[in-house]
N, C-alpha and C positions, 0 to 999 in steps of 0.2 A: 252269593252276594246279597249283602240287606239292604235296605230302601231304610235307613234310618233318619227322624225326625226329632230334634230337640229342641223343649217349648224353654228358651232361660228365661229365668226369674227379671233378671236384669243382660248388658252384652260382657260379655267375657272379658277382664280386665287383670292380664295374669300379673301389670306389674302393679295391683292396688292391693291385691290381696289373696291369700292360699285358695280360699274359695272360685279365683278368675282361674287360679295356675289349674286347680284342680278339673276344670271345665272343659276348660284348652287341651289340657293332657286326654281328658276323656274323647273330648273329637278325633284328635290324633291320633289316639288309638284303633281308633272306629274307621278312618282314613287309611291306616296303615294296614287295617285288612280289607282294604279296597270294596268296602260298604260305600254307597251316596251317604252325604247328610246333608240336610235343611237345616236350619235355624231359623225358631222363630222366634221373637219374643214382641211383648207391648211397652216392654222400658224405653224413656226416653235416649236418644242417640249421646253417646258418650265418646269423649273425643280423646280415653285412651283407651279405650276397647281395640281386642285385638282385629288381627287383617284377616277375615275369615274369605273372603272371596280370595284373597292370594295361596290362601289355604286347597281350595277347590271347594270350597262352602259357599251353597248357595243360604242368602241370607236375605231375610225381611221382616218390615216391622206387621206385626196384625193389631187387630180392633180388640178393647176389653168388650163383654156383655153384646157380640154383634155373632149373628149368624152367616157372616163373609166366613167365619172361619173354619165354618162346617163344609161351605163351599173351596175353602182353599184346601185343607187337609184331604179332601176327599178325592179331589183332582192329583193329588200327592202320593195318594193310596199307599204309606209306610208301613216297610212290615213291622219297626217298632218304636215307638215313641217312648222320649223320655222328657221326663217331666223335671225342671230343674227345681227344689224345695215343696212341701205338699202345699203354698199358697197356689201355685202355680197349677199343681194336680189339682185341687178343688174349681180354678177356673175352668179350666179346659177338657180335664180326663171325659168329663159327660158328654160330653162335645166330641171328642176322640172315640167313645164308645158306640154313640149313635151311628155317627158317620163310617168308621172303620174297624167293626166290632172284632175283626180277625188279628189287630196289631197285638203285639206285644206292646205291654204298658209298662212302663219301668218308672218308679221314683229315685230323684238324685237326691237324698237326703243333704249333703255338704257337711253337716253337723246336726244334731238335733237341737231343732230350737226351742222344742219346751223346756229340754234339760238347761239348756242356757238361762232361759227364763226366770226359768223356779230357782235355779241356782242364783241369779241377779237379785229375784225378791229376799232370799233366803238371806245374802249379805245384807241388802237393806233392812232386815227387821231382828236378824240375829249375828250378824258381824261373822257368819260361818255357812260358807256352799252347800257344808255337809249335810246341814238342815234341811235341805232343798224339799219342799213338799210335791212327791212326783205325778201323782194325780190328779195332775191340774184340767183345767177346761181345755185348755191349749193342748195338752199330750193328749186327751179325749182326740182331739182332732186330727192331731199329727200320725197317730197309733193307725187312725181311721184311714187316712190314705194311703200308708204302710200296706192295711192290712188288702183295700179296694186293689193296689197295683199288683200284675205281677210277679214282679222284682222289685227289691227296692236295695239300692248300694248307699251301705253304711260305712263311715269312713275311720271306725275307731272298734279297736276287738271290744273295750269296756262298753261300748254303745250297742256293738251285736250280744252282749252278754244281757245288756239292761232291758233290750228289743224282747229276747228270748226266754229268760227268767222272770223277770217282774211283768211284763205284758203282756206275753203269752204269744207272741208272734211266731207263728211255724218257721223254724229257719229256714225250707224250701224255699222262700219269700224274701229270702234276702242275702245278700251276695258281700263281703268284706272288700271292698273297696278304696284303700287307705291313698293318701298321697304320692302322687309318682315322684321321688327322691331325685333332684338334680348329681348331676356326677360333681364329686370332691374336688376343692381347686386346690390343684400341684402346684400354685406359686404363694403359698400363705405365707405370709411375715414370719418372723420369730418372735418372740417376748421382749427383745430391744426396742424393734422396730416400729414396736405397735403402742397408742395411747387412747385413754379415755375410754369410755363407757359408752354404747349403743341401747337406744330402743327404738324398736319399729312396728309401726301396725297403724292399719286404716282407721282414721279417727274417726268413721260414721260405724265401726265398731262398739258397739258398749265396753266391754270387758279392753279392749284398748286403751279407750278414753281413761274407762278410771283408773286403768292402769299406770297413765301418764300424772294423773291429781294425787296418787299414791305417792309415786315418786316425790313429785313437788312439794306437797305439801307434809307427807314423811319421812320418806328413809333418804332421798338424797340430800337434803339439808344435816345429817349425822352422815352420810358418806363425805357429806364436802369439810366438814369438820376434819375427820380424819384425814382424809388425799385432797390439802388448800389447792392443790396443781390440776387436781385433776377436774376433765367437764364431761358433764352427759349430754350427748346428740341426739334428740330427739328429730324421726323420721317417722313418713306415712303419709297417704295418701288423700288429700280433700280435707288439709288443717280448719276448721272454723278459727273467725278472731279470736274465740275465748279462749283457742290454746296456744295460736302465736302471740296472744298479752302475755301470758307466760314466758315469754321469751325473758333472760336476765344473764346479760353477761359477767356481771359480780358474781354472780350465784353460781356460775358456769354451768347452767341450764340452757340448753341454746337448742331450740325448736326450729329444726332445719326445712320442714314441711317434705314434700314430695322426693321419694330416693330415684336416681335416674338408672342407678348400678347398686342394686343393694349386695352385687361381691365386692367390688369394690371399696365399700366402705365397713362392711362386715371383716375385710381380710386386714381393714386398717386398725380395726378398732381389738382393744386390748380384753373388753370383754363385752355380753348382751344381757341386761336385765330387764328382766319382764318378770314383776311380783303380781301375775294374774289371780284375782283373788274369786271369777267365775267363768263361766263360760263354756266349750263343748267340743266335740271334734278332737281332732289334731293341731296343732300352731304351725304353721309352717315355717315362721318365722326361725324357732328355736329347731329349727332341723336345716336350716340355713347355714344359722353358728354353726354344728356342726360338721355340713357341709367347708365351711373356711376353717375349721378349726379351732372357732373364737369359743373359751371357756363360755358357759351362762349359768347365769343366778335368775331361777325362778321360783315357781310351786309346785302342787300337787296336782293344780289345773293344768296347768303348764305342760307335765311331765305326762298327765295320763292321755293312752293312747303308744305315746312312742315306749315309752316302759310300764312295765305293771307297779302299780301304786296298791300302797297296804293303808285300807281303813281307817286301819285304829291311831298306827303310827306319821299316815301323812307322807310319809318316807319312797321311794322307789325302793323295788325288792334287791336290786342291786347297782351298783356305782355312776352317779350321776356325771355328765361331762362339766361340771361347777357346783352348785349349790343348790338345794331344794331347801326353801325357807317356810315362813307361813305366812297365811293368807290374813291372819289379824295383824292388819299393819297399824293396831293404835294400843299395840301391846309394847313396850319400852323394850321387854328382853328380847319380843320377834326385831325392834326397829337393831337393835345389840349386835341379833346374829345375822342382819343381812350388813350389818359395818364390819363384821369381824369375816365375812365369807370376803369381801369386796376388798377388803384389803389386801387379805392373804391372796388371792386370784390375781389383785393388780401389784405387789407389790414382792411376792414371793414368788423367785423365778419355776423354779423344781414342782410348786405347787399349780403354777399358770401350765408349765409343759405337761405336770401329768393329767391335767384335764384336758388339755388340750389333744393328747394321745389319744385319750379315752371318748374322745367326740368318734370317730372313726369306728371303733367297737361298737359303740350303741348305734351308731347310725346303720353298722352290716345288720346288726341283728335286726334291728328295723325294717330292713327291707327283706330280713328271711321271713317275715311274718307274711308276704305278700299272699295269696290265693292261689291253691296249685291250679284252677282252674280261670285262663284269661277272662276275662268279661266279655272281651267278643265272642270268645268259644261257645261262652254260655249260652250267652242271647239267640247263636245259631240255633242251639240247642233246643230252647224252650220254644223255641218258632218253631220248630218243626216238630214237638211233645207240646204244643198251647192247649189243646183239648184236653188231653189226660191230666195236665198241670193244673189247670182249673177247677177240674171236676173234681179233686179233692179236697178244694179250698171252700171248706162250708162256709166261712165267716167274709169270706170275699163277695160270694154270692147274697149273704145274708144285708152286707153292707150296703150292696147294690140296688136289693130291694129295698130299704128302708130307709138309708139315707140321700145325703147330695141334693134330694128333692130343691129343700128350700135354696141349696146354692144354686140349683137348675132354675126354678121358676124365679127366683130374686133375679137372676139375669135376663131371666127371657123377660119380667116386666119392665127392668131397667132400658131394655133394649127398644120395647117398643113406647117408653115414654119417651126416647129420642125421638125417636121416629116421629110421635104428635108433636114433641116438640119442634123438631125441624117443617113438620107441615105449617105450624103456627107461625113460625119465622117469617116462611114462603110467603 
């Protein structure tokens, strides 16, 4: 049995976003082998966060740049700690190493967020992800906690490829981790039954948001040309006003905000498009479709991870469950062939079942990619090899002596200009 400790970024929120589901999933698994877990995070309380105390999760909030939490962890003595995204590793790992220098240290990547980054600059300056420039300051850093943990669980084969090949990251170091796949719902509509267009995603999302201004302000204005009858629902969690002003019932654009049952409206809806034009990871969104059955029209963003994507051509190497479009959505002939996929999907029956069939296929294969080795197995594992494990990790070591400093002493002096601050108060 482990003594496991995990520091989240933010609290676990599986109905806002794949990132909460994926979190959640990770405790319960770590539950289900009858491990303890703590949770601890410094994000403010959130009032959909999930029920971790009904869970058997003991849960609390801790202090940033305070040394309570050398005192709390310690008293806590975990054999392993995991660190939810590397902002979270650079607060606290130092912290975790002083105090408990025997734990296992584990990174929960979620997605890589410099890839996301670079790929977000990359559209702003060249209208193409592909561009992405990967050695950025940011991946400097991300690489860096990667390399200081560990373990580190990456949630996409193309991101253990990019870890390992262009970084240099020993794959000892990191463990394939993808999305735990909800079971398929056995009551999905037919292509009678079902109407209109779905999108869903957390709006404090980047790669979301502009997903939804894409829509708006290109390709559903030529979908709605073509299908006058039909409306897109847009869904997701913590709408800001600037995207319920979007709301337009002429336009039949209609910004639903928060999804209470996203099967339920998933199994309604006749298709899901998401024209992601960057971003990282897995989408859980479009493994959802899948899950109900519902056709989708997306990208190459979109698609990579759950199928292998070809460079050159942008394409999945084999049969998409809808459409893979392109991410230059201010190209006339991409806005063309996301009207001419959307029609044939919403309007051609034979053509909506056979993607529809084919959701099922990509989604088994999906989940044979899983890890022959559990996560929990592992983790027993390198607990009880941490010695040997470490000792051939020259660049973990080398990290340790060299960096973090400035993230250690910026803390330790922010902590105690509290400290004279609150004396001065006094």
């Amino acid at each position: 049995m482990l003594n496991i400790v995990v520091i989240g970024y933010v609290w676990p929120e599986p109905n806002s976003s794949a990132a909460g589901q994926n979190m959640l999933s990770l405790i319960k698994s770590c539950l289900a082998s009858d491990y303890s877990v703590t949770f601890l995070t410094a994000a403010t309380d959130s009032e959909h966060k999930a029920d971790l105390n009904a869970l058997g999760v003991n849960a609390h909030s801790v202090a940033l740049n305070c040394s309570s939490f050398n005192t709390l962890i310690a008293r806590i003595n975990p054999d392993v700690v995991i660190f939810d995204r590397y902002m979270t590793e650079e607060q606290f790992s130092w912290r975790v190493k002083e105090s408990c220098p025997d734990a296992l240290r584990v990174l929960n990547t979620e997605d890589l967020h410099s890839l996301r980054q670079a790929r977000h600059e990359a559209v702003k300056q060249h209208g193409e992800a592909m561009n992405a420039k990967l050695n950025s300051e940011l991946a400097q850093r991300e690489v860096a906690a990667i390399l200081r943990s560990d373990l580190t669980l990456v949630i996409s084969l193309s991101e253990m490829r990019l870890l390992t090949q262009h970084y240099g990251v020993p794959s000892a170091q990191l463990h394939y981790q993808p999305l735990v796949v909800g079971k398929s719902v056995p009551s999905s509509l037919p292509f009678e039954e079902r109407a209109h267009f779905v999108h869903i995603g957390n709006f404090r999302h980047a790669p979301n948001w502009d997903a939804v201004l894409q829509l708006k302000q290109n390709i559903w204005p030529a979908i709605k040309k073509a299908l006058p009858k039909a409306q897109l629902h847009i869904y997701g969690a913590y709408p800001p006003k600037k995207a319920t002003q979007l709301h337009n019932e002429k336009q039949g654009f209609l910004v639903k905000g928060w999804a209470e049952d996203v099967e339920s409206l998933m199994t309604s809806a006749k298709v899901l498009i998401a024209p992601l034009r960057f971003g990282a990871g897995i989408k859980g969104k479009l493994l959802d479709a899948m899950r109900c059955a519902t056709p989708s029209i997306t990208t190459w963003v979109g698609a990579e991870g759950i199928v292998s994507t070809n460079s050159e051509t942008l394409l999945p190497s084999y049969e998409w469950p809808g459409a893979i479009c392109s991410t230059d959505t201010s190209n006339v002939a991409a806005i063309e062939d996301y009207v001419n996929q959307a029609v044939s999907l919403y309007t051609i029956k034979s053509e909506w079942e056979k993607a529809s069939a084919l959701s099922g296929q990509v989604l088994e294969a999906f989940k044979n990619q899983q890890s022959r080795q559990p996560l929990t197995e592992r983790l027993f594992q390198l607990k009880q090899e941490l010695n040997a494990h470490r000792g051939v990790l020259f660049m973990q070591s080398l990290l340790w002596h060299q960096t973090l400093s400035a993230s250690k002493y910026m803390s330790q002096w922010i902590e105690a200009k509290n400290k004279n601050s609150d004396k001065t108060e006094g």
